[in-house]
mmCIF file of the N, C-alpha and C atoms, coordinates in Angstrom:
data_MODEL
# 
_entry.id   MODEL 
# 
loop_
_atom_site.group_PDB 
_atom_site.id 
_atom_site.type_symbol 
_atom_site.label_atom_id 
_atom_site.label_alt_id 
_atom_site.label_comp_id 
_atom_site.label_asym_id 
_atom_site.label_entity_id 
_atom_site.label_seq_id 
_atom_site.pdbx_PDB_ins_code 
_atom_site.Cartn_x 
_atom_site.Cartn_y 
_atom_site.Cartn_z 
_atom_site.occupancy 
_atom_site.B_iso_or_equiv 
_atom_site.pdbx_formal_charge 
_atom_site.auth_seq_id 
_atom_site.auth_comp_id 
_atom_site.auth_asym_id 
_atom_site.auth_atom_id 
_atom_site.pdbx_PDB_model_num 
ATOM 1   N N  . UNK A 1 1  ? 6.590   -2.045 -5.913  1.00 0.00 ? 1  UNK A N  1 
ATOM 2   C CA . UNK A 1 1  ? 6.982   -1.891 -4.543  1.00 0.00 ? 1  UNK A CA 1 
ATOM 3   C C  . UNK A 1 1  ? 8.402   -2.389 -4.324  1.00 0.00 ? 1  UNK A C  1 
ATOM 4   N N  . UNK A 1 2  ? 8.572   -3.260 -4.944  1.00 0.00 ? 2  UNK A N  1 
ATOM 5   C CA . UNK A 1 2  ? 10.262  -3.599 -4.845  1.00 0.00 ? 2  UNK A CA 1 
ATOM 6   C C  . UNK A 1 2  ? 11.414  -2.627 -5.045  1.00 0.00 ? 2  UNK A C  1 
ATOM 7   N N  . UNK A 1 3  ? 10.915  -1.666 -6.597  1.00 0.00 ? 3  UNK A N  1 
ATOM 8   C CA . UNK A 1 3  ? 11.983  -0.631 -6.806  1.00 0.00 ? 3  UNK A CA 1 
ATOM 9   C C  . UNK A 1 3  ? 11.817  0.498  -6.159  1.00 0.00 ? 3  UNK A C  1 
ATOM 10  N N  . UNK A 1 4  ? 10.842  0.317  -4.956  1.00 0.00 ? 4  UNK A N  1 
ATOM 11  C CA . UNK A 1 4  ? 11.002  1.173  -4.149  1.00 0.00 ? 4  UNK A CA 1 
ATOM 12  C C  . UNK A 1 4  ? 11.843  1.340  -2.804  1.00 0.00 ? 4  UNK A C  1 
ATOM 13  N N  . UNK A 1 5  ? 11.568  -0.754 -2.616  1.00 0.00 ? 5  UNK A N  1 
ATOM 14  C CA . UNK A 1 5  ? 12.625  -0.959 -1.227  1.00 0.00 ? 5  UNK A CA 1 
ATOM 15  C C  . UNK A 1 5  ? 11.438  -1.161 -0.415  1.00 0.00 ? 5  UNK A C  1 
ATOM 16  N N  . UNK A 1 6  ? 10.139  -1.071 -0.752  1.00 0.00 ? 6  UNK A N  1 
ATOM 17  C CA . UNK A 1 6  ? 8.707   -1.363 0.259   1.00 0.00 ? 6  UNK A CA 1 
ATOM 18  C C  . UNK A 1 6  ? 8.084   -2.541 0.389   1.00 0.00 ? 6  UNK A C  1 
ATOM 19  N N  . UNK A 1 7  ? 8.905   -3.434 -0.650  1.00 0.00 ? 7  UNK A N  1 
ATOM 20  C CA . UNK A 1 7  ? 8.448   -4.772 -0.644  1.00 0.00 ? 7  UNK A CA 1 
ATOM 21  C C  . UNK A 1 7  ? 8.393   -5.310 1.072   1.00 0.00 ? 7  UNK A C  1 
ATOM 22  N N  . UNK A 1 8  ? 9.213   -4.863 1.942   1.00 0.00 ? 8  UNK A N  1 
ATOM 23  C CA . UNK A 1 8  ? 9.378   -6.117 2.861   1.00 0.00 ? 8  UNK A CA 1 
ATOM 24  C C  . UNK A 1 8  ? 8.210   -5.139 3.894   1.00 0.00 ? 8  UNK A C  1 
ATOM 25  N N  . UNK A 1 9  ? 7.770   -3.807 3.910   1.00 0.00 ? 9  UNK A N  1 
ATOM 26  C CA . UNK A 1 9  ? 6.826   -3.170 4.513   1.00 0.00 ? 9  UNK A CA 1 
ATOM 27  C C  . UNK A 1 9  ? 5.227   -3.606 4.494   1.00 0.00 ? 9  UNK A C  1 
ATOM 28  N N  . UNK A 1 10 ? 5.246   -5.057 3.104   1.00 0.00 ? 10 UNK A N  1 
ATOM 29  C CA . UNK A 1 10 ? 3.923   -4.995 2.879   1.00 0.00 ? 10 UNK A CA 1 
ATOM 30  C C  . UNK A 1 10 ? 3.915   -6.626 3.446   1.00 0.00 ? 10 UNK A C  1 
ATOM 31  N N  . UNK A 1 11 ? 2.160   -6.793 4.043   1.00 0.00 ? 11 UNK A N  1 
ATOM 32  C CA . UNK A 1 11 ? 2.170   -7.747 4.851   1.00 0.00 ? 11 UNK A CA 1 
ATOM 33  C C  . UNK A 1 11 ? 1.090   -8.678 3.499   1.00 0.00 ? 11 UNK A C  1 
ATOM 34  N N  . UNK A 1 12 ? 0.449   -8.502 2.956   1.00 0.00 ? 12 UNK A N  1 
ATOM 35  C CA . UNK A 1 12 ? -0.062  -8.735 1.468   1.00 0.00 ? 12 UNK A CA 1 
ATOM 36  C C  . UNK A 1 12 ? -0.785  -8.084 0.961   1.00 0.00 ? 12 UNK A C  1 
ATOM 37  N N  . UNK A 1 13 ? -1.083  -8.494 -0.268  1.00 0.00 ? 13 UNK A N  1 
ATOM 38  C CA . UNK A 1 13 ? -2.181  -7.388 -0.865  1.00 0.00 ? 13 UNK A CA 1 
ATOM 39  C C  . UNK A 1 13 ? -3.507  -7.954 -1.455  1.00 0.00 ? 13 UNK A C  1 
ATOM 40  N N  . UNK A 1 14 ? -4.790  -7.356 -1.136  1.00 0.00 ? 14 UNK A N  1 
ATOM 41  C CA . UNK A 1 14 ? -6.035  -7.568 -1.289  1.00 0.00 ? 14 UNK A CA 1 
ATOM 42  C C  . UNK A 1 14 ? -7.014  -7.811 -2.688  1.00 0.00 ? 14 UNK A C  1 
ATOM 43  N N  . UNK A 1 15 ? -6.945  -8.558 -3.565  1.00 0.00 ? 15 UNK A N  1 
ATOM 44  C CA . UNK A 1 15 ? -8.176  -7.984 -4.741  1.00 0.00 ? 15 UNK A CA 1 
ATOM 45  C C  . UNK A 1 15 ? -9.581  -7.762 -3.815  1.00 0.00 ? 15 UNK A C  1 
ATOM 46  N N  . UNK A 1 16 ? -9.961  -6.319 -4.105  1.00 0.00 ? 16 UNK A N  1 
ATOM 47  C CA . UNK A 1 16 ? -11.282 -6.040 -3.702  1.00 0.00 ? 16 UNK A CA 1 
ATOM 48  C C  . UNK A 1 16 ? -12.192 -5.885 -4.876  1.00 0.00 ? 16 UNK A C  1 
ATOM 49  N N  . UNK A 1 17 ? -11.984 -5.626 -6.324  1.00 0.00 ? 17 UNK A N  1 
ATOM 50  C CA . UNK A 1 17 ? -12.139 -6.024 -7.413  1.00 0.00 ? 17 UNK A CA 1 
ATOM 51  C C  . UNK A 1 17 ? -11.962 -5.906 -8.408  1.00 0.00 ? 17 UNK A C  1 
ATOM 52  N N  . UNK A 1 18 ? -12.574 -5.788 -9.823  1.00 0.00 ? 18 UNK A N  1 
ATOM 53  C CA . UNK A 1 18 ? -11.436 -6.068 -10.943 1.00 0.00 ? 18 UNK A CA 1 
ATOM 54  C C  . UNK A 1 18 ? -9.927  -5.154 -11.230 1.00 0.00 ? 18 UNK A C  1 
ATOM 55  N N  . UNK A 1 19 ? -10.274 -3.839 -10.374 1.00 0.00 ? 19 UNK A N  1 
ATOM 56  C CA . UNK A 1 19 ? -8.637  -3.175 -10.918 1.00 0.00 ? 19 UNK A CA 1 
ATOM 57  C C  . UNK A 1 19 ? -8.869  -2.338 -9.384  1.00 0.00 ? 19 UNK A C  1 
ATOM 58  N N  . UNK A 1 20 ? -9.208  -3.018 -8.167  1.00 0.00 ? 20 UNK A N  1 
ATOM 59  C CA . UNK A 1 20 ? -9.278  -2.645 -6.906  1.00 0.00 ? 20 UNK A CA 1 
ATOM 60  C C  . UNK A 1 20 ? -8.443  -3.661 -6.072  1.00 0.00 ? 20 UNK A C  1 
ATOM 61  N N  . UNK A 1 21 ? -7.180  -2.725 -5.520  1.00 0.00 ? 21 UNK A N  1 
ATOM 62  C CA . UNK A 1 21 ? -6.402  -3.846 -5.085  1.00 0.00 ? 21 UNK A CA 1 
ATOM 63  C C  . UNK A 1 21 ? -6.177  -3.163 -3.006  1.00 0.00 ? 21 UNK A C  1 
ATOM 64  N N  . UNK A 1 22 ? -6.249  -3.907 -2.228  1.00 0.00 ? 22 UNK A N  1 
ATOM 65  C CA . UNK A 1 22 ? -6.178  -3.551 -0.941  1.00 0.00 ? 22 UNK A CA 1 
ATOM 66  C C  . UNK A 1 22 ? -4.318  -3.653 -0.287  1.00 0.00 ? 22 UNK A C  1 
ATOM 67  N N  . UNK A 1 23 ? -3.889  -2.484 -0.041  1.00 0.00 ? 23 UNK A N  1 
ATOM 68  C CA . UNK A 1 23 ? -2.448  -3.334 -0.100  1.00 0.00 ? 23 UNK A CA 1 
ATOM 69  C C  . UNK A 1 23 ? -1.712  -3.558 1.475   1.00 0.00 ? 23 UNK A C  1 
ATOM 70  N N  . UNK A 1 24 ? -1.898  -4.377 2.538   1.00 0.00 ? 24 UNK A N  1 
ATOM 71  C CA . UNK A 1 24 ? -1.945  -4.517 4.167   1.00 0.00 ? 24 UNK A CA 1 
ATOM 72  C C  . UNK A 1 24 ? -0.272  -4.234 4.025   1.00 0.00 ? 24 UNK A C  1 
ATOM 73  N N  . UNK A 1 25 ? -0.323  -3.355 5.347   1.00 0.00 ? 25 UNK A N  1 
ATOM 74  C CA . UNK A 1 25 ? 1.372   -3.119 5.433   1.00 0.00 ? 25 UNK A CA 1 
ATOM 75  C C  . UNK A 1 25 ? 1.134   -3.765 7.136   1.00 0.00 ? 25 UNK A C  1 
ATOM 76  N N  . UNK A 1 26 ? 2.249   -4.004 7.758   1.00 0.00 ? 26 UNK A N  1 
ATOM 77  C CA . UNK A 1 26 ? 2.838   -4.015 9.141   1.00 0.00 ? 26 UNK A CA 1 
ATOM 78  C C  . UNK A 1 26 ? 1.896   -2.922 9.849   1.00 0.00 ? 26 UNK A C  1 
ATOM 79  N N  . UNK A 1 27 ? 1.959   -3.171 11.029  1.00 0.00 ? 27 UNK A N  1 
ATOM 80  C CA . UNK A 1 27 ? 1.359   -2.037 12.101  1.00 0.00 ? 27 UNK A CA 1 
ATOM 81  C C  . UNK A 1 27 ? 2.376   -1.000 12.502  1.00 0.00 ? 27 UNK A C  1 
ATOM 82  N N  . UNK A 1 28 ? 3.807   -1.508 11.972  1.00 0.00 ? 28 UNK A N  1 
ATOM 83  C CA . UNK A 1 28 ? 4.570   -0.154 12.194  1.00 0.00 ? 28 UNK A CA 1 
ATOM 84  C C  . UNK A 1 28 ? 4.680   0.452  10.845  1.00 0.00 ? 28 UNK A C  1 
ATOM 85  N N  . UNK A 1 29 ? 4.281   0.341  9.854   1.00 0.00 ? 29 UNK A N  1 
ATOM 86  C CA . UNK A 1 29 ? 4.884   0.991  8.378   1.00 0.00 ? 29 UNK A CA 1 
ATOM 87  C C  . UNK A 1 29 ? 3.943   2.493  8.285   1.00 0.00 ? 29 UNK A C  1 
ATOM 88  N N  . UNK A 1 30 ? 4.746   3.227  8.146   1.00 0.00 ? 30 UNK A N  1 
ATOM 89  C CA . UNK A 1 30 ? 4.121   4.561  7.465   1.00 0.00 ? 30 UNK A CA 1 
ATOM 90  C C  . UNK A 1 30 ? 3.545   4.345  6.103   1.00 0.00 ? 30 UNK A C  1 
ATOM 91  N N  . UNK A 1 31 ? 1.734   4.014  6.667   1.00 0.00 ? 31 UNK A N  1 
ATOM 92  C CA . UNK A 1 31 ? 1.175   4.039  5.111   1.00 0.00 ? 31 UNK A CA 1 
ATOM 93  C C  . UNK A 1 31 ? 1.220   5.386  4.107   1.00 0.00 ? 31 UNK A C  1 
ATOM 94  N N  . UNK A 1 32 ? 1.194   6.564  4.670   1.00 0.00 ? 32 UNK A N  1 
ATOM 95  C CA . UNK A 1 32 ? 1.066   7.610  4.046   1.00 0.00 ? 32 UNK A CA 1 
ATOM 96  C C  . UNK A 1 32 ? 2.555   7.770  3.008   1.00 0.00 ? 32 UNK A C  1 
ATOM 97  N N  . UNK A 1 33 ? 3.757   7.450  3.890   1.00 0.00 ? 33 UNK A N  1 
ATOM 98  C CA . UNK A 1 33 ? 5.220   7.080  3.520   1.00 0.00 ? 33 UNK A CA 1 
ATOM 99  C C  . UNK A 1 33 ? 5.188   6.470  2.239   1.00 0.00 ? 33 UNK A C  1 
ATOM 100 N N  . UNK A 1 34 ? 4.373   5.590  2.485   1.00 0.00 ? 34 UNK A N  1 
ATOM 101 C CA . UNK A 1 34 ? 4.544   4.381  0.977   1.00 0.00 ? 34 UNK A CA 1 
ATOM 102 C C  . UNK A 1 34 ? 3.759   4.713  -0.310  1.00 0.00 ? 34 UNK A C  1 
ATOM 103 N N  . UNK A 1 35 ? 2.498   5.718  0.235   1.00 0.00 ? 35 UNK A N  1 
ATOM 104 C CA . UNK A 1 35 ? 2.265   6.394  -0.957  1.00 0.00 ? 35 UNK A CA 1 
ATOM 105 C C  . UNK A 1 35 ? 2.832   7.329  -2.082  1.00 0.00 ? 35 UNK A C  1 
ATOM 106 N N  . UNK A 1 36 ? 3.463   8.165  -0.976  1.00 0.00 ? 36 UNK A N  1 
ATOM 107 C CA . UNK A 1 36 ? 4.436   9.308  -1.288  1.00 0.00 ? 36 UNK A CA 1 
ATOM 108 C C  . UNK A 1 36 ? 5.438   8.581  -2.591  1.00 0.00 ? 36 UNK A C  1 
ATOM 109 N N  . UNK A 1 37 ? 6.113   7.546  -1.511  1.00 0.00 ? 37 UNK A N  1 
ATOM 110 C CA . UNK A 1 37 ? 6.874   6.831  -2.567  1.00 0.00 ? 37 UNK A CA 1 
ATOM 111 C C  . UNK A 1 37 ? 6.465   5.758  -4.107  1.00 0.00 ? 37 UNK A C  1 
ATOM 112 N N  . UNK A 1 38 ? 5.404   5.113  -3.871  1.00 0.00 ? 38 UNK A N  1 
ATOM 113 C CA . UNK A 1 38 ? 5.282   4.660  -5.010  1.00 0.00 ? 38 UNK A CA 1 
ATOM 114 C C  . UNK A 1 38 ? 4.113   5.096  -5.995  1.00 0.00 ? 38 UNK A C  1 
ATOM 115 N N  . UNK A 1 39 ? 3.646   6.508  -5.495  1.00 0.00 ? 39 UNK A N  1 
ATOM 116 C CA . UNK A 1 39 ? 2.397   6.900  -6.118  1.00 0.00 ? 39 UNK A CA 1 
ATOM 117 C C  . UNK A 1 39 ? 2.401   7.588  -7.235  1.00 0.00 ? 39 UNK A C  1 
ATOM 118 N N  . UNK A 1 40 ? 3.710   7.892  -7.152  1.00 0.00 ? 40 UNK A N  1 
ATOM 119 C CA . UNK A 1 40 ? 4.154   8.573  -8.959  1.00 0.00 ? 40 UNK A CA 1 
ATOM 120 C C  . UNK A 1 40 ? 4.311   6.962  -10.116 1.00 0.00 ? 40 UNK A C  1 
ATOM 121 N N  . UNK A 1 41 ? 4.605   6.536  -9.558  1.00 0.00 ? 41 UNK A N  1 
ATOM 122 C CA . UNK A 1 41 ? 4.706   5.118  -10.584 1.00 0.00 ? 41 UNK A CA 1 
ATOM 123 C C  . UNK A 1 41 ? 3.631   4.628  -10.783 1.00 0.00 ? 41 UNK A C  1 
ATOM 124 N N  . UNK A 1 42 ? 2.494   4.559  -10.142 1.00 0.00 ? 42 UNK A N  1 
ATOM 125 C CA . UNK A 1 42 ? 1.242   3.942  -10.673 1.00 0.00 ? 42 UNK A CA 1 
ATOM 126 C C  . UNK A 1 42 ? 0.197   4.959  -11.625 1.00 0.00 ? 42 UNK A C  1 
ATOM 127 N N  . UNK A 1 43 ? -0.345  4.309  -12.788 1.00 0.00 ? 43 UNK A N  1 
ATOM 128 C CA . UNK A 1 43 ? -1.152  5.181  -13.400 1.00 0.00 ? 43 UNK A CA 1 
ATOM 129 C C  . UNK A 1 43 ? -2.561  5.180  -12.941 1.00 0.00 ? 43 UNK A C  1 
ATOM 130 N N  . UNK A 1 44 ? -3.165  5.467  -11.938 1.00 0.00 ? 44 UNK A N  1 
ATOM 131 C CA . UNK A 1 44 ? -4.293  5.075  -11.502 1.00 0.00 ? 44 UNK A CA 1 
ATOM 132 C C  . UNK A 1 44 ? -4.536  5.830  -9.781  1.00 0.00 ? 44 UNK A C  1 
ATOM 133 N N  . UNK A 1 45 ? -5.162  6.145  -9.059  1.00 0.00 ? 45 UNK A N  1 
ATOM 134 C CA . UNK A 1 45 ? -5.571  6.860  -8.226  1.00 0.00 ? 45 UNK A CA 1 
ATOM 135 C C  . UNK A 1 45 ? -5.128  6.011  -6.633  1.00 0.00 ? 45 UNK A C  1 
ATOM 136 N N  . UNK A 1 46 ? -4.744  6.420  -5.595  1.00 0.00 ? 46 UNK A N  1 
ATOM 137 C CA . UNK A 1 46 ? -4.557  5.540  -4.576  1.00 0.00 ? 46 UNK A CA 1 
ATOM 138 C C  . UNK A 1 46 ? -5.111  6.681  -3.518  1.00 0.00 ? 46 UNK A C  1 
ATOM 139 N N  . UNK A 1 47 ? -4.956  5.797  -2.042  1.00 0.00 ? 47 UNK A N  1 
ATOM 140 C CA . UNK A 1 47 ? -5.661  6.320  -1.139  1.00 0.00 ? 47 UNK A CA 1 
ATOM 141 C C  . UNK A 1 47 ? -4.576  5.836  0.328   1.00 0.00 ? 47 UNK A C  1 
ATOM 142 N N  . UNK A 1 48 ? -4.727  6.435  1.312   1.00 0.00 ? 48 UNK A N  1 
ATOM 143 C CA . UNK A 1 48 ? -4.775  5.460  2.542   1.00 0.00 ? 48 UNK A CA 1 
ATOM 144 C C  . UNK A 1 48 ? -5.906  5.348  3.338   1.00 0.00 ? 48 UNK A C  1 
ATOM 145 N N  . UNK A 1 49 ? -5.894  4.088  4.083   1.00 0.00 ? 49 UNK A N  1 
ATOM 146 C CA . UNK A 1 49 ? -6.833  4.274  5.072   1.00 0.00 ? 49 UNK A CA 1 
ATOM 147 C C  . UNK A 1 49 ? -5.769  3.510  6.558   1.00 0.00 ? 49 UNK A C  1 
ATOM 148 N N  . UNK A 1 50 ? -5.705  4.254  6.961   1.00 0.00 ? 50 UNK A N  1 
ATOM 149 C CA . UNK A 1 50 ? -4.973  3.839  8.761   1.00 0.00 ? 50 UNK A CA 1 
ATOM 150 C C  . UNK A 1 50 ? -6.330  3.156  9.629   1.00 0.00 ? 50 UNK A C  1 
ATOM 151 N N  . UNK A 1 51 ? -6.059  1.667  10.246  1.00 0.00 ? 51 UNK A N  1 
ATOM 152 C CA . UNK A 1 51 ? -7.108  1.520  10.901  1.00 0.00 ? 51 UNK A CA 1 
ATOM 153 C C  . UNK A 1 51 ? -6.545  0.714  11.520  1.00 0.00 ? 51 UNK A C  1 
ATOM 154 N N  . UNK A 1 52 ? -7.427  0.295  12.840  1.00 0.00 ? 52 UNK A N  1 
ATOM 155 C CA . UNK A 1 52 ? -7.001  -0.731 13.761  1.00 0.00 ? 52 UNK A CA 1 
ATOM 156 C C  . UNK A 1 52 ? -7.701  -2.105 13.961  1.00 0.00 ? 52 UNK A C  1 
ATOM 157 N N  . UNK A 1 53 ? -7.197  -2.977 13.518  1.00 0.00 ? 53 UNK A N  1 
ATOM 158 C CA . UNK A 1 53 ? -7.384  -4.609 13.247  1.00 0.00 ? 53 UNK A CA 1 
ATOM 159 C C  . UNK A 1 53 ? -8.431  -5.443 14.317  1.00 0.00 ? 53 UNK A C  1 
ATOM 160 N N  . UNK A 1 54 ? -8.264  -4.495 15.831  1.00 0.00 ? 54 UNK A N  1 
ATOM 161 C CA . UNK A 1 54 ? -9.305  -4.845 16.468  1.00 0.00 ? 54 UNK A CA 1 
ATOM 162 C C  . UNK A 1 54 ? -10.348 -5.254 16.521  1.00 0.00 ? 54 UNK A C  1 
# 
């Protein structure tokens, strides 16, 4: 996420478990945005989910 420039978009990131990671962005960050961008670099499958913290 750094050599992307998305480091400062992410608010932290989750172990949900052994190679399941949750990654919280800001309430303004384009999650779909950050896939686009770092989803060619990871070898492994990603997702978004948009939701409200409420």
């Amino acid at each position: 996420m750094k050599k992307t420039g998305h480091g400062r978009d992410i608010y932290e990131i989750e172990r949900l478990g052994l190679l399941e990671h949750a990654v919280v962005c800001r309430e303004t960050t384009d999650g779909p945005g950050i896939v686009a961008a770092i989803g060619p670099r990871l070898k492994s499958e990603m997702g978004v989910v948009i939701g409200d913290s409420r």
